[in-house]
C-alpha positions as CSV (number, residue, x, y, z in Angstrom):
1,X,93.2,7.0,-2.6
2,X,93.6,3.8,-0.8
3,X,95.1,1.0,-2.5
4,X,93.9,-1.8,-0.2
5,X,91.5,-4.7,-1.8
6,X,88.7,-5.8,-0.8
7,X,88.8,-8.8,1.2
8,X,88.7,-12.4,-0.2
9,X,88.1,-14.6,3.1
10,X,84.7,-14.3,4.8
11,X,84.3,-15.1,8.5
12,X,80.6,-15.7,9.8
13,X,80.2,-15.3,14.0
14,X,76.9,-17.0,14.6
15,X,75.8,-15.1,17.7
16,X,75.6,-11.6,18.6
17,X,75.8,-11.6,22.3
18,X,79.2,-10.4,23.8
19,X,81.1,-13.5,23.1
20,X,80.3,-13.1,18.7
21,X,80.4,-8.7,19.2
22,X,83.8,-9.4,21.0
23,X,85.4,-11.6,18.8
24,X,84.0,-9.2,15.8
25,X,85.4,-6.6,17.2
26,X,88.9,-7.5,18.0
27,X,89.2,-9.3,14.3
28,X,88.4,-5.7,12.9
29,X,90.0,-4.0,15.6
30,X,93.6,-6.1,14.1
31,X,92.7,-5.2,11.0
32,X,92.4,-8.8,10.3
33,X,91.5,-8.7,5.8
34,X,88.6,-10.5,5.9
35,X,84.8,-10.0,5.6
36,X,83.0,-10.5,9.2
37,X,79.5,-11.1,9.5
38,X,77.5,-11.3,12.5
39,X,74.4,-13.1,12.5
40,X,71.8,-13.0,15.4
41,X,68.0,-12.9,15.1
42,X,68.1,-9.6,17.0
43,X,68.7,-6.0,15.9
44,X,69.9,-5.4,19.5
45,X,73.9,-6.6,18.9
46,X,76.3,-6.8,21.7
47,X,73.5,-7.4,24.8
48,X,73.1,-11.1,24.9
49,X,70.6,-12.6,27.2
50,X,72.6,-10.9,30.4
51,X,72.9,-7.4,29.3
52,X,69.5,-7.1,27.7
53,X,67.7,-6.3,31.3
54,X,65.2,-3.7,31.2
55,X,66.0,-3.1,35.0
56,X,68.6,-1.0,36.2
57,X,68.8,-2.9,39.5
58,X,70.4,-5.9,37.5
59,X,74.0,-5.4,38.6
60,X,77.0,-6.9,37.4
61,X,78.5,-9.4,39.7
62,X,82.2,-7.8,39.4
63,X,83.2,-4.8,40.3
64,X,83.9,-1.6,37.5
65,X,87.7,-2.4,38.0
66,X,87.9,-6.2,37.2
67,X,85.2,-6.0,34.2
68,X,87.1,-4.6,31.1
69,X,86.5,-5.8,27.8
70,X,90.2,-5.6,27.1
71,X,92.2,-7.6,29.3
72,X,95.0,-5.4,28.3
73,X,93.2,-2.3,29.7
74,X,91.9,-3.1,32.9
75,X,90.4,0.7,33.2
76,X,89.0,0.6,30.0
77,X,85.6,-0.1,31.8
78,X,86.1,2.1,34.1
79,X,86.7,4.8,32.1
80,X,84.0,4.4,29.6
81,X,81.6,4.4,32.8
82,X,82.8,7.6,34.1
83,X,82.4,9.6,30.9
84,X,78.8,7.9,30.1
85,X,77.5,7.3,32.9
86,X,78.5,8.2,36.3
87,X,81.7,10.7,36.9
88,X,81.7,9.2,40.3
89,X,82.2,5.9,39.8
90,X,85.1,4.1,41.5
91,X,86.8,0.5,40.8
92,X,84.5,-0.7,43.9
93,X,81.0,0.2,42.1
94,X,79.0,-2.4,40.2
95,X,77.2,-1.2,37.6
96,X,73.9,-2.2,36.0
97,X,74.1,-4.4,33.6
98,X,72.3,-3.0,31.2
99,X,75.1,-0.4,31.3
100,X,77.5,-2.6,30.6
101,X,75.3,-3.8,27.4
102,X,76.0,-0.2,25.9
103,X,79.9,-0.3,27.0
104,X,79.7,-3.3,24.7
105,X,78.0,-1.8,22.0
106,X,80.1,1.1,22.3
107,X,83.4,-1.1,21.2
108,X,81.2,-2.2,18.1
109,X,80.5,1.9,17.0
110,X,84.2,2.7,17.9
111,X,85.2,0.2,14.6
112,X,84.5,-0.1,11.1
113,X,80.7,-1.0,10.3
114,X,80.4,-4.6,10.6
115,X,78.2,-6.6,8.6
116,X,74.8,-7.6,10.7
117,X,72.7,-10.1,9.1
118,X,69.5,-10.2,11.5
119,X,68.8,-14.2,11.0
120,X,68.8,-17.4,13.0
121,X,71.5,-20.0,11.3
122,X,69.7,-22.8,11.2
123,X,72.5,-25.3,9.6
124,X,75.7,-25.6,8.4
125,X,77.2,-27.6,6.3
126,X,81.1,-28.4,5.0
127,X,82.1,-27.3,1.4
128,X,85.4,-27.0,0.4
129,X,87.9,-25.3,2.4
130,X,85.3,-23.4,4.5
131,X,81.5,-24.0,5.1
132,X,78.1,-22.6,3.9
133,X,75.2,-21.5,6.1
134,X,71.7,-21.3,5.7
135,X,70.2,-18.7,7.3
136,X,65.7,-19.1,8.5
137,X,65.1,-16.5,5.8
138,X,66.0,-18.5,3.4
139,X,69.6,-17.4,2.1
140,X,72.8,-19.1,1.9
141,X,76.2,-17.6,3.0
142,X,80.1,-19.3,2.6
143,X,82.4,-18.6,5.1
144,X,85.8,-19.6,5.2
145,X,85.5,-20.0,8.7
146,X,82.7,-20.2,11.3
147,X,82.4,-18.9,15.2
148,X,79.7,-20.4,17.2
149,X,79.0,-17.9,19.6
150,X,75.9,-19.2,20.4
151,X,75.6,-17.8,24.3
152,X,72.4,-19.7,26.6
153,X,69.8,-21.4,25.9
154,X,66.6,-21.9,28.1
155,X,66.6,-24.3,31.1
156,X,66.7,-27.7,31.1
157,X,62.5,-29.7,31.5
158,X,62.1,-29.8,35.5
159,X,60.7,-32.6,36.3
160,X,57.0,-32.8,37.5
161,X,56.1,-30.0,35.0
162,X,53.0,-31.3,33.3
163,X,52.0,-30.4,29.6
164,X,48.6,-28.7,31.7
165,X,50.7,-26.6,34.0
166,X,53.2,-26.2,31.1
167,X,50.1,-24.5,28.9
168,X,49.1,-22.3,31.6
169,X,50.0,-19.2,33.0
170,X,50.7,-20.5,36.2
171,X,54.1,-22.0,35.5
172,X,56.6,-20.3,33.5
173,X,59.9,-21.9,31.7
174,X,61.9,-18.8,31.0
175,X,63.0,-16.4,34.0
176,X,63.9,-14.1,31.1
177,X,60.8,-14.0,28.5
178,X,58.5,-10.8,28.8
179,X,55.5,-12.9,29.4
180,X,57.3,-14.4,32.9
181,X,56.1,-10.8,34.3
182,X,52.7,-9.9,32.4
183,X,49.2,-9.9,34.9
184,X,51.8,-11.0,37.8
185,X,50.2,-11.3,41.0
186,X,51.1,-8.4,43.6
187,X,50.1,-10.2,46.8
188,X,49.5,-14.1,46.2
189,X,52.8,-16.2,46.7
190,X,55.1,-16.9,43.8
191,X,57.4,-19.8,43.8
192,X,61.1,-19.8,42.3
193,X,62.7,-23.1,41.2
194,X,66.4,-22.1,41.7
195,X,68.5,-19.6,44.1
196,X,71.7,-19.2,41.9
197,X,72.0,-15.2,40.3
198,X,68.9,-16.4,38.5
199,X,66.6,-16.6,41.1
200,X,68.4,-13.4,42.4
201,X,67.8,-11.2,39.6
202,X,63.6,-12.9,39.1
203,X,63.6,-11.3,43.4
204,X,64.9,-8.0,42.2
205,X,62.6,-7.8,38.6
206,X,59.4,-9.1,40.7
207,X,59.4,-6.3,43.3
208,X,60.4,-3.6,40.9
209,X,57.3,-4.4,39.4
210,X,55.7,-3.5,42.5
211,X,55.3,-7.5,43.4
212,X,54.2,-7.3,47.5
213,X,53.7,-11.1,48.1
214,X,55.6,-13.6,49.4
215,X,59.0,-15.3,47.3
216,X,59.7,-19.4,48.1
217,X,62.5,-20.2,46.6
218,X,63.2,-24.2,46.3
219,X,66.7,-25.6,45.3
220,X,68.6,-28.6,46.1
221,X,71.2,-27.1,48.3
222,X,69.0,-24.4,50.0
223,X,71.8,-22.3,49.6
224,X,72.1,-18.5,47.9
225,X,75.4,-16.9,46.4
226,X,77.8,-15.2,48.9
227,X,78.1,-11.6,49.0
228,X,81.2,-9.6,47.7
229,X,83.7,-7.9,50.4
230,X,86.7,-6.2,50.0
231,X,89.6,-8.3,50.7
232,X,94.0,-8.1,50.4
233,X,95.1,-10.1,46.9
234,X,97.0,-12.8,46.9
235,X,100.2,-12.8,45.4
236,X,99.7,-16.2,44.0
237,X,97.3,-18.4,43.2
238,X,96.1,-20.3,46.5
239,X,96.5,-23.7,44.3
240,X,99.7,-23.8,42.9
241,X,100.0,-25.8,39.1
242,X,102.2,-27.9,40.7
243,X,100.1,-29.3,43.5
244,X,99.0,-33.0,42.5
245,X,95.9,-33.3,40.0
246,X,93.2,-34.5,42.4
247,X,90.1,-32.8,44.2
248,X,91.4,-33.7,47.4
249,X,94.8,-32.0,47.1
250,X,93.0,-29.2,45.8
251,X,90.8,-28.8,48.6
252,X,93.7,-29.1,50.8
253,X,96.1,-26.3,48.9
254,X,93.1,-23.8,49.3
255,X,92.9,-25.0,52.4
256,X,96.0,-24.1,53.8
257,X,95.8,-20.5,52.4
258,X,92.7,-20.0,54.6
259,X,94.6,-21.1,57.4
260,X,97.3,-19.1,56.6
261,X,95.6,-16.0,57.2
262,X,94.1,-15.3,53.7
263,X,90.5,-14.1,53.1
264,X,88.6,-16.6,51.6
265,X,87.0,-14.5,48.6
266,X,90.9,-13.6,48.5
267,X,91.8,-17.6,47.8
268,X,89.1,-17.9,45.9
269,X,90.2,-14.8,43.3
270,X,93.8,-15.9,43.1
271,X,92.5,-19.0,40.9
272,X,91.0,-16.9,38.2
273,X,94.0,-17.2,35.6
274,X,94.8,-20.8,36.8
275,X,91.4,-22.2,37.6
276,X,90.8,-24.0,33.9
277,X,94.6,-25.1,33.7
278,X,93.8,-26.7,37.1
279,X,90.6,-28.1,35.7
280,X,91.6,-29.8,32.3
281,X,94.8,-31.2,34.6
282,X,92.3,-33.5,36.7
283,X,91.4,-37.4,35.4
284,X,87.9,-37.7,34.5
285,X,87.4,-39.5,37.7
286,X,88.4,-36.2,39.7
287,X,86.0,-34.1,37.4
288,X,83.3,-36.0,38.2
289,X,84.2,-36.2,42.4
290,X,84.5,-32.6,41.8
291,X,80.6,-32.2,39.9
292,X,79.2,-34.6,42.8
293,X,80.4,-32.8,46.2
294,X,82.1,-29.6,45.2
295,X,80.4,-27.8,42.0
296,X,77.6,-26.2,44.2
297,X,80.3,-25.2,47.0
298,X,82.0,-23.3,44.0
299,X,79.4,-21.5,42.7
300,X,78.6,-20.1,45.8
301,X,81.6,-18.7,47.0
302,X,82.8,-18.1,43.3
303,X,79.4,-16.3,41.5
304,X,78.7,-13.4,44.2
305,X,76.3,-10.7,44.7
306,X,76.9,-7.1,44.6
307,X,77.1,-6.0,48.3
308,X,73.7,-3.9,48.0
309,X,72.1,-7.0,46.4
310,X,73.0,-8.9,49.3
311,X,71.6,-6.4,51.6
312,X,68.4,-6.4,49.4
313,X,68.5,-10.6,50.3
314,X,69.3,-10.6,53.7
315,X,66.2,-7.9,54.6
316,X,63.7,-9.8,52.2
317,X,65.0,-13.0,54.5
318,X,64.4,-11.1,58.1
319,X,61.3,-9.6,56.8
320,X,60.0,-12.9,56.1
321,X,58.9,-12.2,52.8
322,X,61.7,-14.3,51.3
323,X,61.6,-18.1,52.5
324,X,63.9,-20.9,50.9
325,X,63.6,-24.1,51.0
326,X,65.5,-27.2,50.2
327,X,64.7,-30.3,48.6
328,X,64.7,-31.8,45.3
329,X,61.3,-30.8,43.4
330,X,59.0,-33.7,42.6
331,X,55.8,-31.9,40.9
332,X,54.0,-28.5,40.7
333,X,50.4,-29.3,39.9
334,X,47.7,-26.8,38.2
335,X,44.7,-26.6,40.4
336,X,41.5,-23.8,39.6
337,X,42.7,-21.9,42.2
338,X,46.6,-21.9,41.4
339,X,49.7,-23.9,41.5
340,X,50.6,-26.8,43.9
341,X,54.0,-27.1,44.2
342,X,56.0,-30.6,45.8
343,X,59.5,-30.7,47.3
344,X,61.1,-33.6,48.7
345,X,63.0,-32.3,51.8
346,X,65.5,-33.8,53.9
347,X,62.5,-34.4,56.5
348,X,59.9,-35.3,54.0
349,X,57.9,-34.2,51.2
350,X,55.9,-31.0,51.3
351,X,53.6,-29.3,49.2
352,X,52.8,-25.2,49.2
353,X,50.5,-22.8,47.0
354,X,51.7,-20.5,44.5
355,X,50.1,-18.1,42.2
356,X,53.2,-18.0,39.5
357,X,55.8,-20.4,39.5
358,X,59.3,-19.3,37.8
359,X,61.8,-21.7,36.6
360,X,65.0,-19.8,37.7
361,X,67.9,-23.0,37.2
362,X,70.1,-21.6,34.6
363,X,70.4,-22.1,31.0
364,X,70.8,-25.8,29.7
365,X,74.4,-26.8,29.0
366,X,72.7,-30.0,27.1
367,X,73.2,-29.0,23.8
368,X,71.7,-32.4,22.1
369,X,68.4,-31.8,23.5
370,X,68.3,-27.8,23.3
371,X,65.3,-26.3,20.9
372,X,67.9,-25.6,18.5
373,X,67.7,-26.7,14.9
374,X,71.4,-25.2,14.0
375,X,72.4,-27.5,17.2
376,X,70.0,-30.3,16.3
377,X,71.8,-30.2,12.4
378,X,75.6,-29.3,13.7
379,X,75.3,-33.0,15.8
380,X,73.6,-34.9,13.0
381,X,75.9,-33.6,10.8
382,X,78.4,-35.1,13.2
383,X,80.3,-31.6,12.9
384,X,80.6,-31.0,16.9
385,X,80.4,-33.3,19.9
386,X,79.7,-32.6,23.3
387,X,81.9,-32.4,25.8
388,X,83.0,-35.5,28.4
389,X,79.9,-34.6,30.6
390,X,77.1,-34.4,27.6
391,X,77.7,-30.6,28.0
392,X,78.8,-28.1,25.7
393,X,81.1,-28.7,22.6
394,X,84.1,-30.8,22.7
395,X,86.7,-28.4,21.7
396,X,90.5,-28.2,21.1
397,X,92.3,-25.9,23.4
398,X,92.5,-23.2,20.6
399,X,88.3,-23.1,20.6
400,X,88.6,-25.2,17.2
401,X,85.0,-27.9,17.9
402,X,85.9,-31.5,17.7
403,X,83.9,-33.9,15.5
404,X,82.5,-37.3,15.4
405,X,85.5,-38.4,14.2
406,X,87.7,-36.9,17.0
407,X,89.2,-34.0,14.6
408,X,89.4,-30.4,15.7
409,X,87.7,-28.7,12.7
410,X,89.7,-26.1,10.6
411,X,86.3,-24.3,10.1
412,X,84.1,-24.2,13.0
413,X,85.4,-22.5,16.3
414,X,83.4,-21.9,19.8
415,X,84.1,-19.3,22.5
416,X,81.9,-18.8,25.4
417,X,79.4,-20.6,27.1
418,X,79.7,-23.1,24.7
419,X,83.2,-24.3,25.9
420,X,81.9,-25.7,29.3
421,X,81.9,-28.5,27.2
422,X,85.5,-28.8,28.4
423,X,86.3,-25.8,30.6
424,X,84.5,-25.4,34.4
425,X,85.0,-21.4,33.5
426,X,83.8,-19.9,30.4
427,X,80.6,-17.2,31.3
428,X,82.4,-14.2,32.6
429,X,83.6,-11.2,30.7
430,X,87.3,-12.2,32.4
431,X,87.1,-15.7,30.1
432,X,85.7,-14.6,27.4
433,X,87.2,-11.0,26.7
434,X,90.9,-12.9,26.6
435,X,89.0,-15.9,24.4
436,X,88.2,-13.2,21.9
437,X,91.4,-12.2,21.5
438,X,93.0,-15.0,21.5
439,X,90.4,-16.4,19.2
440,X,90.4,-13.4,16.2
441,X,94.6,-14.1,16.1
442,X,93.3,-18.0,15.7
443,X,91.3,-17.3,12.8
444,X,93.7,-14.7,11.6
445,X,96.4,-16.7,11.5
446,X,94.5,-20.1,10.0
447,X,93.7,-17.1,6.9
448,X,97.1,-16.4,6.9
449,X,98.0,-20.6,6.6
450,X,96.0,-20.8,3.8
451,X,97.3,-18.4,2.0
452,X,94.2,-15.9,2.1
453,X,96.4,-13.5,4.4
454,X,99.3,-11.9,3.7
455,X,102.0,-13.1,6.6
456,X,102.6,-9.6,7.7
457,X,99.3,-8.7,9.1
458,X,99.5,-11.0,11.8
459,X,103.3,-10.0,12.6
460,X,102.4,-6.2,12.5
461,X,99.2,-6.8,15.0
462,X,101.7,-8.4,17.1
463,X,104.1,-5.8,17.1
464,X,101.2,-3.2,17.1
465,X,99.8,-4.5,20.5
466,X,103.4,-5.0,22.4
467,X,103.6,-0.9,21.2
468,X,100.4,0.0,22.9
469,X,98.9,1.4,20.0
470,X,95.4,0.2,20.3
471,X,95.6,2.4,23.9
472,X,93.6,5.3,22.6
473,X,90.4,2.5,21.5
């Protein structure tokens, strides 16, 4: 009969995407002594709003062999994909991401139940030594500490987008919702605001669903995300941490790689452990010279297609059935007939007909002014700040959310998308599967200061990891 007691310390991960499942799952997977709870308004835990896709030809933008959950297995992926899915598959292949939403899931199964409550948090608010929420069904939970794993929110208001278009079913504000798709036109043209992996995946989803017209996609840049290739790694990263903190220097470093004779994705891929450091070491000044005239570049070469989404691009552009235009968008106007929708181009301003226009510009990182009333109380409260660009949280290195009054909490933590506040690099499984970890010994350890856990359990995690125990999970 087991002697253990039950635990005494209760730790609440607002979100159930794969930033709250993976932080749940490694605090149980060390055997941390605590209660967790997830808490996400949907029954469907470990998905999130990227691995939720009904559509099989939503691929994940990394290949099989860079996509583990645990950065200390790098096959674990791999593996898991071979026995459940395809015995074929190699480190090259890139997966639907719907797949990957089970591979998630599967970590959750491969534990302990964990507690689900299926309920929005709607506030929170300090009491003691830890925090109590309440939940939109009307109950109250304490937690001794608090994750806000609270993944995407919609898009930003374009501008132009009257409450009339708005209202009808012309104009739509979420790439994502089911009702984006529903009585969808299959000849008459349909207009995308956006051609990031957004306005990728709303190409592939449209002509699944047997869509036969033709796409306009508007952005600012005109430009679409590269295509992945295969490529010899660097040996080091292409920026050194010693090479002076500016965007120029930067630029130059990279730079000289290429010259050098390395592939540029190569370059690119060597800055994935450094890229952050390199970030948070610029002056403001720098970051904002960086957001200005080198954000876009990045995203481009750094968020790429899947090689047989690319293909997919570059035949729906020769076929003319794709067309992309650039300019800033001014209006889209609802008309009997359809949609009117005006860019302002570098030659002039131009307006075109569409049937169904599809906001595709990526969630909002404003969180002051997202449709959130846990967001809307967490700032009034004064409990979390945003970071230096009126993104994100403001948080201490360790994830810990800075307040009003400049303090990193010793309650409320953030991982994920809600980092950006501080971080250029904080939506990928390879920042957020090593945030995870790192966060669940945080929190174990912040139990541990407080007397709620006993000092070995951290110490014997340790020791259990450098053994390579947790290899069979």
């Amino acid at each position: 009969m087991s002697t253990r007691s039950e635990p005494t310390a209760t730790i609440a991960i607002i979100g159930g995407g794969v930033s709250g499942t993976l932080t749940a799952f490694h605090l149980v997977r060390h055997e941390t002594p605590a209660r967790v709870i997830l808490i996400d308004p949907r029954p469907d835990f470990g998905l999130g709003l990227a691995y939720s896709t009904p559509s099989l030809r939503h691929l994940l933008n990394v290949p099989a062999g860079k996509v583990s959950a645990l950065p200390e297995q790098p096959d674990h992926f791999l593996n898991w994909l071979r026995e459940n899915y395809d015995p074929t598959a190699t480190e090259k292949v890139f997966a639907p991401r719907a797949v990957f939403g089970r591979y998630i899931q599967s970590l959750l199964t491969s534990r302990k139940p964990l507690e689900q409550q299926i309920a929005t948090a709607v506030d929170v608010r300090l009491q003691g030594s830890g925090g109590v929420l309440t939940l939109d069904n009307g109950c109250e939970l304490r937690a001794d500490l608090i994750v806000l794993a609270t993944g995407n929110f919609d898009p930003a208001p374009l501008p132009g987008i009257t409450k009339a278009i708005s209202d009808s079913a012309l104009y739509h504000h979420n790439a994502w919702a089911a009702g984006t798709y529903e009585g969808l036109p299959l000849d008459g043209p349909v207009a995308l605001i956006g051609t990031g992996l957004t306005g990728v995946d709303v190409m592939l989803r449209l002509r699944e669903l047997g869509y036969r017209g033709r796409i306009v996609a508007v952005s600012r840049h005109g430009t679409l995300p590269t295509r992945h290739a295969d490529y010899t790694p660097l040996r080091s990263s292409a920026i050194p941490l010693n090479t002076p903190a500016n965007c120029v220097a930067y630029l130059r470093s990279l730079r000289a790689a290429i010259r050098g004779g390395a592939k540029w994705r190569a370059a690119i891929d060597s800055l994935r452990d450094t890229t952050n450091e390199l970030w948070l070491r610029l002056p403001i000044e720098e970051k904002k010279r960086f957001r200005r005239h080198l954000q876009r570049r990045w995203d481009v070469v750094r968020h790429r297609m899947a090689p047989s989404i690319a293909d997919f691009i570059e035949s729906e552009l020769r076929n003319g059935t794709l067309n992309i235009r650039e300019g800033h968008l001014e209006a889209v106007d609802a008309f009997s007939s359809g949609a009117f929708v005006t860019v302002r181009t570098p030659e002039g301003r131009e307006s075109f007909y569409a049937e169904r226009v599809i906001n595709c510009t990526g969630p909002s990182m404003n969180y002051r002014s997202v449709p959130s009333t846990l967001l809307q109380n967490l700032f009034q409260r004064g409990l979390v700040t945003s970071g230096p660009f009126g993104t994100g949280f403001h948080c201490a290195e360790d994830g810990a959310v800075v307040d009003a009054h400049s303090q990193a909490s010793e309650i409320i933590f953030s991982l994920g998308p809600g980092r950006l506040g501080d971080l250029l690099e904080s939506i990928a499984i390879y920042e957020i599967r090593q945030q995870a970890v790192d966060l669940a010994l945080t929190l174990a350890d912040r139990l541990r200061q407080r007397a709620l856990l006993p000092e070995g359990i951290v110490k014997g995690t340790a020791i259990r990891e450098l053994t390579g125990e947790w290899a069979t999970v």
